[in-house]
C-alpha positions in Angstrom: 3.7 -37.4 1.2 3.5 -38.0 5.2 2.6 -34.3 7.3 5.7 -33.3 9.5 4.9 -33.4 13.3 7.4 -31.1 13.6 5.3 -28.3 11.3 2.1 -26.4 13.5 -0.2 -24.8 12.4 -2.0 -22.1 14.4 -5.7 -21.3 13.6 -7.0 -17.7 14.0 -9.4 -18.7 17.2 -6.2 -19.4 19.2 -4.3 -15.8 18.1 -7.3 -14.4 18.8 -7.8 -15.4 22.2 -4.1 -15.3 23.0 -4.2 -11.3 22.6 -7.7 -11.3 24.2 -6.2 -12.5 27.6 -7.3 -15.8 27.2 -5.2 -17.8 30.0 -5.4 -21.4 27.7 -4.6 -19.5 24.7 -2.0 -17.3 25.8 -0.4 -20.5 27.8 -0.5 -22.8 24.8 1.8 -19.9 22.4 4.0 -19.7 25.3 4.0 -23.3 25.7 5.0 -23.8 21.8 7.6 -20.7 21.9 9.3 -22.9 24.4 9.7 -26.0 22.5 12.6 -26.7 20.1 12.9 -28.1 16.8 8.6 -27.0 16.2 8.3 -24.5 13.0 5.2 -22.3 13.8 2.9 -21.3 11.2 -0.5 -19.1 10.4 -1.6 -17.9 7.8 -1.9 -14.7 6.0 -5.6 -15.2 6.1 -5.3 -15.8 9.9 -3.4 -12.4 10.4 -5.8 -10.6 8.1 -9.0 -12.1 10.4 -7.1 -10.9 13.7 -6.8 -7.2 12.2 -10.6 -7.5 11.1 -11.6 -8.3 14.7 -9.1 -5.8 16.7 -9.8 -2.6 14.5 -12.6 -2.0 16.9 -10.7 -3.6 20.5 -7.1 -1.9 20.2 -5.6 1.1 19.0 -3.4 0.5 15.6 0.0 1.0 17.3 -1.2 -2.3 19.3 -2.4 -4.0 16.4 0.8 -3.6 14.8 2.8 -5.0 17.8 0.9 -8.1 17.6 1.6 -8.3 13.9 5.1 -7.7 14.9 4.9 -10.4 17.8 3.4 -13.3 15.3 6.1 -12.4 12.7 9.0 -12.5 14.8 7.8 -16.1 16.2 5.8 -18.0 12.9 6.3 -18.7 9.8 3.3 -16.8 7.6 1.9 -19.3 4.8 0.5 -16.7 2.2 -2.3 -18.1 -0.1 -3.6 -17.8 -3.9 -6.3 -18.7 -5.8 -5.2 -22.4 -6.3 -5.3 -23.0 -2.7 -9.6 -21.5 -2.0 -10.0 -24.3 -5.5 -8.7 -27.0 -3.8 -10.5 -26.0 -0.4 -13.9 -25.6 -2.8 -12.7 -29.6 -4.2 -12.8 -31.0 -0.4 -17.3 -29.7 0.1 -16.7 -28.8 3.9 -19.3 -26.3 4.5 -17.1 -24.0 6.5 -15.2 -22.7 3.6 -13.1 -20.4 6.1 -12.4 -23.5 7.7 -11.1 -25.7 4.6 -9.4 -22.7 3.5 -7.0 -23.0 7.0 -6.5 -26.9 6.8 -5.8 -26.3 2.8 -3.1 -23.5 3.7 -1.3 -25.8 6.7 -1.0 -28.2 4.2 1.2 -26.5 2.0 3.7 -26.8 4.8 2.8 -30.2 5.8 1.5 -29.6 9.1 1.4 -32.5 11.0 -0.9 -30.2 14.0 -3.2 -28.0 13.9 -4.2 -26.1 17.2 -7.6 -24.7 17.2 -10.6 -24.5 19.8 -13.1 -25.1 17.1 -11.5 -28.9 17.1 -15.5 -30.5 16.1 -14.9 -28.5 12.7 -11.7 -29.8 11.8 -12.5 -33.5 12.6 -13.5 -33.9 8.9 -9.6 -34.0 8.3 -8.4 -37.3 9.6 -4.8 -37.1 7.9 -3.3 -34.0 10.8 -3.5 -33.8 14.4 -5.7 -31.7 15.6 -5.6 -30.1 19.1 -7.1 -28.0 21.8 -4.9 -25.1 23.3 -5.2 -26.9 26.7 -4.0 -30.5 25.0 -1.1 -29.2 23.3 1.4 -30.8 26.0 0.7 -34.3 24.4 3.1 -32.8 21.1 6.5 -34.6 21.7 9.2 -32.4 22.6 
């Protein structure tokens, strides 16, 4: 079955960086909030990661506004065992890596936004984009 254009799919890098003040980042979620008929997703992994790397940057009231922030705007994709198998199955070596593509595929994400795009070119069936090239997704 075809990946939906329509369905994107947020890596961690790119939350990360948005709530870091990272102009790019922070343009290219304001950029996607904007368009219509796009269903945002991350994953529960990727939300997870972002609380990893802010426990030591921002206080937990802030933390939990972000969480608040991505939840009011994306769709989380949760994950189970059956999805780290089938990333095992597809012998990337950045198993954090096949572990996001796996996870957008249970929506059929058609994009995938990341700045770590040389990791992800191992998966030729899904779009994948820079924060600074996401204006080339159709409206």
């Amino acid at each position: 079955m075809r990946n939906n254009p329509n369905n994107v799919f947020i890596d961690t890098n790119v939350l990360i960086g948005a709530y870091c003040d990272n102009e790019s980042d922070k343009k290219c979620l304001q950029y996607l909030y904007s368009l219509k008929g796009k269903y945002l997703f991350v994953s529960s992994l990727s939300i997870a990661q972002l609380v990893s790397v802010f426990q030591k940057k921002k206080t937990n009231k802030e933390i939990k506004q972000i969480i608040h922030d991505l939840f009011s705007k994306f769709t989380v994709i949760g994950f189970i065992q059956k999805d780290i198998e089938n990333a095992i199955k597809l012998e990337y070596s950045d198993m954090e890596d096949s572990i996001q593509y796996e996870i957008s595929r249970k929506f059929k994400c058609g994009v995938f936004i990341t700045n770590n795009i040389k990791d992800y070119r191992v998966f030729t069936n899904i779009n994948i984009l820079k924060p600074l090239k996401i204006r080339t997704i159709e409206q």
